[in-house]
C-alpha positions as CSV (number, residue, x, y, z in Angstrom):
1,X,0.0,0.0,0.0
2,X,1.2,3.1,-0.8
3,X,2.5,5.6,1.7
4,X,0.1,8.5,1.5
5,X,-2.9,6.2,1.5
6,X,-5.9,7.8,2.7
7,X,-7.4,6.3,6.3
8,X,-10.8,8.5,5.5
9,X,-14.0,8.3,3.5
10,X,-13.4,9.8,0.0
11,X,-17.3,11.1,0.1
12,X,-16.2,13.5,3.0
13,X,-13.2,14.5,1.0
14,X,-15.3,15.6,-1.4
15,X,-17.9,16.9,0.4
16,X,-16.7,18.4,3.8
17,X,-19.5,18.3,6.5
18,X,-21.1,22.1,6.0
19,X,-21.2,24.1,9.5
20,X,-23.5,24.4,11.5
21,X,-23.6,26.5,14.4
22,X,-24.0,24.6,18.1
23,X,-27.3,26.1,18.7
24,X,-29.0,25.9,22.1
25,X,-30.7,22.9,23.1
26,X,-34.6,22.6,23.9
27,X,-35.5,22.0,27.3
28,X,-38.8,20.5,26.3
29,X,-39.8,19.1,22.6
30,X,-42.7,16.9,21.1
31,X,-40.1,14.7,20.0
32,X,-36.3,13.6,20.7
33,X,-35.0,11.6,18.0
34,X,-31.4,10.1,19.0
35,X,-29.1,9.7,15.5
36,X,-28.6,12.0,12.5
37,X,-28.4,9.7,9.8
38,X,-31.1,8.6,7.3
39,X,-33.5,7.0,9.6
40,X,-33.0,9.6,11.9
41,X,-33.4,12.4,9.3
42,X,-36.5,11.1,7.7
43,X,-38.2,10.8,11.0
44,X,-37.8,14.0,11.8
45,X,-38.3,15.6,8.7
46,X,-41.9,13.8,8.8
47,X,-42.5,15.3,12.0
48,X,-41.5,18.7,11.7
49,X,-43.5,18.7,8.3
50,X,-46.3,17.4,10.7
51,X,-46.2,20.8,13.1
52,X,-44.6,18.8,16.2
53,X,-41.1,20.3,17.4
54,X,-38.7,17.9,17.5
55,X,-34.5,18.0,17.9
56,X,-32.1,15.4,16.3
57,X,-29.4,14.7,18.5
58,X,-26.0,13.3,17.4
59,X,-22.8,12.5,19.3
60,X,-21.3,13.6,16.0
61,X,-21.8,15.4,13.4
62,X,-24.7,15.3,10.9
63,X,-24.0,12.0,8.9
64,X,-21.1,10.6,11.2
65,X,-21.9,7.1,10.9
66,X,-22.7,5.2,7.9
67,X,-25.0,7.2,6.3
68,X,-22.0,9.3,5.1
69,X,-19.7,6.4,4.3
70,X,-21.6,3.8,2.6
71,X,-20.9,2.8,-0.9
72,X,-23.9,4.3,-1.7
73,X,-26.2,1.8,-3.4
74,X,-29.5,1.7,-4.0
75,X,-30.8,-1.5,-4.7
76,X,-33.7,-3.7,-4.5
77,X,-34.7,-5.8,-1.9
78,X,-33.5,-6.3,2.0
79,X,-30.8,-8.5,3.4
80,X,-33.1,-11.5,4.1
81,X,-33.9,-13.2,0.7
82,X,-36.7,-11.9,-0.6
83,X,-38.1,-15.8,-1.2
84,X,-37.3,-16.7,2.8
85,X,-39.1,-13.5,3.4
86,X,-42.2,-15.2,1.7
87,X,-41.8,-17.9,3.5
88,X,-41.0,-16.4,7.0
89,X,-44.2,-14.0,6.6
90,X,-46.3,-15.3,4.2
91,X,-46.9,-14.2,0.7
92,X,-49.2,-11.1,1.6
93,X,-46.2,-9.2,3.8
94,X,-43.4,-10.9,1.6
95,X,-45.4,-9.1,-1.3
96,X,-45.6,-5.8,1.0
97,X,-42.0,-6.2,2.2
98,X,-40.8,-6.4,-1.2
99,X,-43.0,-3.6,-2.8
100,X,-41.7,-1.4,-0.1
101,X,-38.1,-2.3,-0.9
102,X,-38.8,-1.4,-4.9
103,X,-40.2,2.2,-3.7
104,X,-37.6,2.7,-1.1
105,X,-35.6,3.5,-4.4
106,X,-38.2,5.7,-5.8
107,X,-39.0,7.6,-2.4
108,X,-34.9,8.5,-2.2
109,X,-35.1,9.7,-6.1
110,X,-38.3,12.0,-5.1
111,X,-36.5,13.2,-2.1
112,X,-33.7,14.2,-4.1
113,X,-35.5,15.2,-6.9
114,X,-38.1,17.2,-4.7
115,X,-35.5,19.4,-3.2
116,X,-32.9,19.7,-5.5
117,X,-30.4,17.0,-3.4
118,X,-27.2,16.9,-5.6
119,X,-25.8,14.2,-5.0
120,X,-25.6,12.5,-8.3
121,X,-28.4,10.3,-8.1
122,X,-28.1,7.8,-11.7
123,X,-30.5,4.9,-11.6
124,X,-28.0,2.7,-13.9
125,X,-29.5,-0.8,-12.7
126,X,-27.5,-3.2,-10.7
127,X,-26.3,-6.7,-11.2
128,X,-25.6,-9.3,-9.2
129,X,-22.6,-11.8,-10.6
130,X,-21.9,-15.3,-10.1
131,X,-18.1,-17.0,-10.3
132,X,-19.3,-19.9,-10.5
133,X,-21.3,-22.3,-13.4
134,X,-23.3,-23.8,-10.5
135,X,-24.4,-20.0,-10.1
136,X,-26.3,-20.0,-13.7
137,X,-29.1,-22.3,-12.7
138,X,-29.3,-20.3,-9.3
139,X,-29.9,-17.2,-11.2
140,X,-32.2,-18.5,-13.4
141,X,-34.4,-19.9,-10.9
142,X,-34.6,-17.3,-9.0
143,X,-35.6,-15.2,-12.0
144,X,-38.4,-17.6,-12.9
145,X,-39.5,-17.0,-9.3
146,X,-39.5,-13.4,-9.3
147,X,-41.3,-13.3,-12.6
148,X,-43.6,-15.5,-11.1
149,X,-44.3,-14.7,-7.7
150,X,-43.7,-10.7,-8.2
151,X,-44.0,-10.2,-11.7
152,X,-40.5,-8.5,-11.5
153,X,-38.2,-8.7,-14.2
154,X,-34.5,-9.5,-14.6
155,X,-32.6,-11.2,-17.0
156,X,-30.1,-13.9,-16.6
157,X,-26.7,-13.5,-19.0
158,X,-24.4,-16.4,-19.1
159,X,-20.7,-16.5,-20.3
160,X,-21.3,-15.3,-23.6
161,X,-23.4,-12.5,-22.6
162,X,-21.9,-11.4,-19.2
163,X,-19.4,-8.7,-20.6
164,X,-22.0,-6.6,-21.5
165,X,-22.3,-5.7,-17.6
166,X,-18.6,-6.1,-16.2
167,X,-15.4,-6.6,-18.6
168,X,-13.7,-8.9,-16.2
169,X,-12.3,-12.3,-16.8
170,X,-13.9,-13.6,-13.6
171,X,-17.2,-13.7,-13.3
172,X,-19.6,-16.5,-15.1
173,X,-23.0,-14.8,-15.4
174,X,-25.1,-12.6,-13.9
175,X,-28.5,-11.5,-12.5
176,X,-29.6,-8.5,-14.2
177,X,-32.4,-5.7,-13.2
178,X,-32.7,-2.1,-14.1
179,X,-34.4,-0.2,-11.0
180,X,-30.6,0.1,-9.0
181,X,-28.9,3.3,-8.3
182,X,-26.1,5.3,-6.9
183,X,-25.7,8.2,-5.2
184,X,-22.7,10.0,-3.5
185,X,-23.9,9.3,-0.1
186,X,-22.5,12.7,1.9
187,X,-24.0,14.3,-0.6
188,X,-27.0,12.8,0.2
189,X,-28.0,12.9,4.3
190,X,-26.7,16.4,4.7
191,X,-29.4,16.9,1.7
192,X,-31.8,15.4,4.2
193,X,-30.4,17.6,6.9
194,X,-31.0,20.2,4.9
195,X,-34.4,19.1,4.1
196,X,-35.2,18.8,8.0
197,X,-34.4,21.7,9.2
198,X,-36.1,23.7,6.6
199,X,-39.1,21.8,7.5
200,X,-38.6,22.8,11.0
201,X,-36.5,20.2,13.0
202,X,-33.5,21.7,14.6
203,X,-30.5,18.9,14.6
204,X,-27.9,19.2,17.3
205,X,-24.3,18.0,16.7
206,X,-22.0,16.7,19.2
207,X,-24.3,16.5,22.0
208,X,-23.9,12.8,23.3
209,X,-27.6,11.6,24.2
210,X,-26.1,9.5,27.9
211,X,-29.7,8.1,29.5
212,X,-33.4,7.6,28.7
213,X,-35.4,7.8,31.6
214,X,-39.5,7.6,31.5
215,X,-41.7,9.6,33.7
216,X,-45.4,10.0,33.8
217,X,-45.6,13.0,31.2
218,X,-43.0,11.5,28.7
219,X,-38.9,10.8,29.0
220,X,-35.9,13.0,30.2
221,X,-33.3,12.9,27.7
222,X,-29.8,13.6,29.4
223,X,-27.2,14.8,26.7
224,X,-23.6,15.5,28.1
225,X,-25.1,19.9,27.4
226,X,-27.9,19.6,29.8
227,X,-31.3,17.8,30.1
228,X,-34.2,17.8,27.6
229,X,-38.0,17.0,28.4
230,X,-39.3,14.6,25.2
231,X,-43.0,13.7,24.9
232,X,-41.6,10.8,22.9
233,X,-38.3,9.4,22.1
234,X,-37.1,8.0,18.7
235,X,-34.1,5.7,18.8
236,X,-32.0,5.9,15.2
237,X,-28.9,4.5,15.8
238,X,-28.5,1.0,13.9
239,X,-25.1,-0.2,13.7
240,X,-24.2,2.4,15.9
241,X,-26.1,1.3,19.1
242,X,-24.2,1.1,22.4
243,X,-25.6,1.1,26.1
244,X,-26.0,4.9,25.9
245,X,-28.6,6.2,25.9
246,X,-31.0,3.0,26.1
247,X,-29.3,-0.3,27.0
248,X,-32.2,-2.5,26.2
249,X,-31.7,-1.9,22.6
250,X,-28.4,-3.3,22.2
251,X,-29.5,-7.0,22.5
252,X,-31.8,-6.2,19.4
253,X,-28.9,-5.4,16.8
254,X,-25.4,-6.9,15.7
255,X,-22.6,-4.2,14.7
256,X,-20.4,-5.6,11.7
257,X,-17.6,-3.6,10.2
258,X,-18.0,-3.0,6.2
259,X,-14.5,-1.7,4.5
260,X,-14.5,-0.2,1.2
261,X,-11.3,1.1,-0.7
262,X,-11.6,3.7,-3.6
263,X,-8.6,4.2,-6.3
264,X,-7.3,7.1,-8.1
265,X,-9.9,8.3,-10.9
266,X,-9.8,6.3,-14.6
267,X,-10.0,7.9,-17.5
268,X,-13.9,8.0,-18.6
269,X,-13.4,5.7,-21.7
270,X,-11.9,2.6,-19.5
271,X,-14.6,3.5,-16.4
272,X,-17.3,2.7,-19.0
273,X,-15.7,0.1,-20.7
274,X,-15.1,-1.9,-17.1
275,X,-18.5,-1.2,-16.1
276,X,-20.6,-0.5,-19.1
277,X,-23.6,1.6,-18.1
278,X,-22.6,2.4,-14.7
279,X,-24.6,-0.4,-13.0
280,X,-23.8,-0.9,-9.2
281,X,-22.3,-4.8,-8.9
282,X,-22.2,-7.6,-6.1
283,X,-21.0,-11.0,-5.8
284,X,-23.0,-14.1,-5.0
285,X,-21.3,-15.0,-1.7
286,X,-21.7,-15.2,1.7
287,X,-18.7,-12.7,2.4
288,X,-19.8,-10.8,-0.8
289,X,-17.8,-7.9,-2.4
290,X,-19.7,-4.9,-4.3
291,X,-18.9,-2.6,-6.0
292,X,-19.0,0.3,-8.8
293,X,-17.9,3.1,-10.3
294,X,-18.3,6.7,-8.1
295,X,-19.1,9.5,-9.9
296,X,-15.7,10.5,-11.0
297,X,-14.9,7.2,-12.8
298,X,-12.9,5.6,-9.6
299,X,-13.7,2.2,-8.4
300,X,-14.7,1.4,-5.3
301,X,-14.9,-2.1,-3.8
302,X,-16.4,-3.3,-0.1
303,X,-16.1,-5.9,1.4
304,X,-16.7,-7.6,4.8
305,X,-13.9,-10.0,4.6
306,X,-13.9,-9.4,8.4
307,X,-16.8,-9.3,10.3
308,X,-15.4,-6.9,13.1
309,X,-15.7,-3.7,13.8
310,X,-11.6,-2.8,13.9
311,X,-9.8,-4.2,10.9
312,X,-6.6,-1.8,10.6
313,X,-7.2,0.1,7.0
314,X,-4.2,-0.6,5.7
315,X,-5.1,-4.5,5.9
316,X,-8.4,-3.7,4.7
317,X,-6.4,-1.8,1.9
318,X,-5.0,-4.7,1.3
319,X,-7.3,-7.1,0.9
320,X,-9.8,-5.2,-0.7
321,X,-6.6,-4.1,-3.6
322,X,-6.3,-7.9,-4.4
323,X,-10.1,-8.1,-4.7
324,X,-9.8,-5.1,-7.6
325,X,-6.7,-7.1,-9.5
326,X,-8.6,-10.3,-9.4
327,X,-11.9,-8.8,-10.6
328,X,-10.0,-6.1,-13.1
329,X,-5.9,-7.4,-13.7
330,X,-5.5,-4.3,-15.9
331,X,-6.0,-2.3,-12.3
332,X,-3.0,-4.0,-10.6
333,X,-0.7,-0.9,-11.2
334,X,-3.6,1.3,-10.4
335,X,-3.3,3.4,-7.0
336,X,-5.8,3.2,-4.1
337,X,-6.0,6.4,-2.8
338,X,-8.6,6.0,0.1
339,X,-9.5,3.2,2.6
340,X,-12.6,3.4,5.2
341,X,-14.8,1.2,7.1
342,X,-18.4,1.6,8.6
343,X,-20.7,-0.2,10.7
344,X,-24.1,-1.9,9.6
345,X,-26.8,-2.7,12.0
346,X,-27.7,-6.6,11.7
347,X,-30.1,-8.4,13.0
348,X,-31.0,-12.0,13.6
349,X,-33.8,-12.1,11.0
350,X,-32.1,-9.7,8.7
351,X,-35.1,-8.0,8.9
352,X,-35.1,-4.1,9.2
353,X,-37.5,-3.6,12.7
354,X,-39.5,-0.6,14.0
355,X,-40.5,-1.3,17.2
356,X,-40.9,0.3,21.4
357,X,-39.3,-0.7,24.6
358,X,-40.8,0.7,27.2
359,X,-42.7,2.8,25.0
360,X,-39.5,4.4,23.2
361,X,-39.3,3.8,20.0
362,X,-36.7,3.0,17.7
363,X,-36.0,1.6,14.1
364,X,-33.1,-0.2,12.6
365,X,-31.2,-3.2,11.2
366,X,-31.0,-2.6,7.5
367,X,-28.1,-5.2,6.9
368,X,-26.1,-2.9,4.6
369,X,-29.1,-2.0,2.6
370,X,-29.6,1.0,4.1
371,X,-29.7,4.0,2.1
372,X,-33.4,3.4,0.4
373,X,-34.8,1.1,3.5
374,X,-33.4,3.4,6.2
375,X,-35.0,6.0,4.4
376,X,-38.2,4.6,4.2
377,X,-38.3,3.2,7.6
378,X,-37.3,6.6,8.9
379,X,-39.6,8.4,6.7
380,X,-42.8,5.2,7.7
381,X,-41.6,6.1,11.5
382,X,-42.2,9.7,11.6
383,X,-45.5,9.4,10.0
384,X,-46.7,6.3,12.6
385,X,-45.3,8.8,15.2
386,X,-47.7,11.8,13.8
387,X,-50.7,9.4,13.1
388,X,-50.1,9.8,9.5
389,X,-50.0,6.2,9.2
390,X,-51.5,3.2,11.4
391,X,-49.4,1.0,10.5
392,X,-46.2,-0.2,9.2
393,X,-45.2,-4.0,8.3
394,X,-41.7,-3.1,9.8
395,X,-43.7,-3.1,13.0
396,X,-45.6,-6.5,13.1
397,X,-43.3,-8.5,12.8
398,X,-41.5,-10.2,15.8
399,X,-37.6,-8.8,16.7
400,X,-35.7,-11.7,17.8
401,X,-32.7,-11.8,19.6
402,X,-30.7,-14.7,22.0
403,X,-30.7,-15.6,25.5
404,X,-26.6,-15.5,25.2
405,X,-26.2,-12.0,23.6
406,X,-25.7,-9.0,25.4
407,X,-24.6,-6.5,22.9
408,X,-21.0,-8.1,22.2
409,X,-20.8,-10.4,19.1
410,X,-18.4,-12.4,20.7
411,X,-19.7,-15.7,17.9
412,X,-18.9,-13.2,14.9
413,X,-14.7,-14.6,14.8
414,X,-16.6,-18.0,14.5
415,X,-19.6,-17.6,12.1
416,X,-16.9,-15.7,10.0
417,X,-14.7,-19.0,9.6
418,X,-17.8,-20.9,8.9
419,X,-19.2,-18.5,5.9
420,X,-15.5,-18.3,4.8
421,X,-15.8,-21.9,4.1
422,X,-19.2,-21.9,2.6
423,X,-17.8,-19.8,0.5
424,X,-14.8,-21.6,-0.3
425,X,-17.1,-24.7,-1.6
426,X,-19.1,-22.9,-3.2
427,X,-22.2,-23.2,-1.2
């Protein structure tokens, strides 16, 4: 790795957080809502626009998680697969779960749209690529089953037709749709926090929400600048959730480190000739890769080659640089510039959940697809909040966790091993 490589997201580089002034928190508020990303954002923004006050609090700044990092894909579907969904829920919510992962893609291109969000929003489709041949009849069937089952179309291409999506000597065939997008993701939530505010939420940075504590009229809300009187509490902190503010919530979501490396820009020509069209691209495995080209012809690849939280950068670097020469061996003398990391918010369903403990509420576990379904979840909480809506599926379903976990993964080292060799057999 080279010398000067770049330990920090190349979406802030780009796009430095804009400043805010500190502002002076609200002693008493319709609404607390406790994490400035997407979920966070939309919530609030859906309140505001509603004529209840509400305050975002942050520990950070606006975006400081993974709503700024992300590789900022907008794809369909959630983590679970969608036909285990069907079968987990039955086809009525799988249908509803799955409809409200296809306009979780059109609600983020309205937002943006709507108010003038630049963040280079391209809806170039996305694929999803197999190494394998066993992969080819996988794809296939599972594209006879969305035609049939959700009258969703995708095509399957096979080795003669798979270089019309990816010009790489690895891949066998791929799974084909054309609703998937990209976005520069910094770009993106301080769009929202933009958005917010002018609706009338007033977002406070760097004040560290430290207990939630009930009381007959609502909740007190200590924040390391003083106390705040909440007629309701909205936690929004997914991957990010610790034992401040709330400690019951911890046992309800898993925190896994995603790493993603960016190189030095590619001339136009070779950008669109790697990937033609501009779709964003994943790999069918357990420890899946994806990737795409950013908006000034660089590729970025992520990974979770590690499941932890704390893989030094460099090593992620690393890894992630050997991924791009195996996918693209014209790139092996081609700089990475930047390497990051992020935390998703997983559950044990990888289901996304809205749900109350002790009557605070809170949404999260998007699985890393969490630019359109936190946004929809964020915006589907802030209108159940308001009485907008009476009724989201996010919220009828059960949130399970285990008798043995209390907030640290310490079975992630061990399930990582496992999907490694999955992976390895091609399972």
């Amino acid at each position: 790795m080279p010398s000067d490589l770049i330990t920090r997201p190349l979406w802030r580089e780009q796009h430095p957080r804009p400043h805010r002034q500190p502002g002076q928190a609200p002693s008493t508020v319709d609404f607390a809502v406790i994490g400035a990303g997407y979920t966070g954002l939309n919530a609030a923004r859906e309140i505001a626009a509603a004529g209840a006050s509400v305050v975002v609090l942050d520990s950070g700044p606006v975006g400081a998680g993974a709503s700024s990092v992300n590789g900022g894909m907008v794809n369909v579907g959630l983590k679970a697969a969608t036909a285990k969904v069907h079968k987990m829920f039955g086809p009525v919510m799988g249908r509803e779960f799955w409809d409200g992962a296809l306009s979780s893609i059109d609600l983020v291109e309205d937002l943006v749209t709507e108010h003038g969000i630049d963040c280079s929003f391209v809806r170039g489709g996305a694929a999803q690529l197999g190494y394998h041949h066993r992969d080819l009849p996988r794809f296939a069937a599972l594209a006879e089953w969305y035609h049939r089952h959700l009258d969703f179309a995708c095509t399957v291409l096979g080795p003669d037709r798979v270089g019309e999506v990816i010009d790489s000597p690895r891949f066998h065939c791929a799974l084909v749709d054309t609703v998937g997008a990209g976005l520069h993701p910094a770009r993106y939530v301080d769009g929202l926090a933009r958005v917010a505010e002018a609706a009338g939420a007033q977002l406070m940075e760097h004040t560290a929400a430290l207990q939630v504590a009930r009381h007959t009229a609502g909740y007190t809300v200590l924040t390391d600048r003083g106390k705040i009187d909440a007629g309701a509490v909205i936690l929004a902190t997914n991957g990010y959730t610790g034992d401040q503010p709330f400690k019951p919530l911890r046992r309800r979501v898993i925190p896994i480190g995603s790493y993603i490396v960016a190189t030095e820009p590619l001339p136009a020509d070779q950008a669109e000739r790697l990937i033609p069209g501009n779709r964003m691209m994943w790999t069918a495995r357990r420890f899946l890769n994806y990737f795409r080209r950013t908006p000034d012809d660089r590729i970025l690849m992520g990974g979770r080659n590690n499941l932890s939280t704390d893989l030094d950068l460099r090593e992620s670097a690393g890894i992630l640089g050997r991924v791009i020469t195996e996918v693209f061996p014209e790139m092996a003398i081609t700089p990475i510039t930047h390497s990051w990391t992020g935390r998703l918010g997983v559950t044990f369903d990888l289901m996304p959940h809205i749900g109350r403990i002790d009557g605070v509420w809170y949404a999260l576990g998007y699985s890393g697809h969490g630019v359109g379904i936190a946004t929809l979840v964020g915006t589907e909480l802030g209108r159940l909040v308001t009485g907008k809506l009476d009724r989201s599926p996010y919220q009828e379903i059960p949130h399970p966790t285990r008798p043995y976990y209390r907030g640290e993964p310490w079975f992630l080292p061990v399930a990582a091993r496992w999907y490694r060799l999955l992976d390895r057999l091609g399972r």
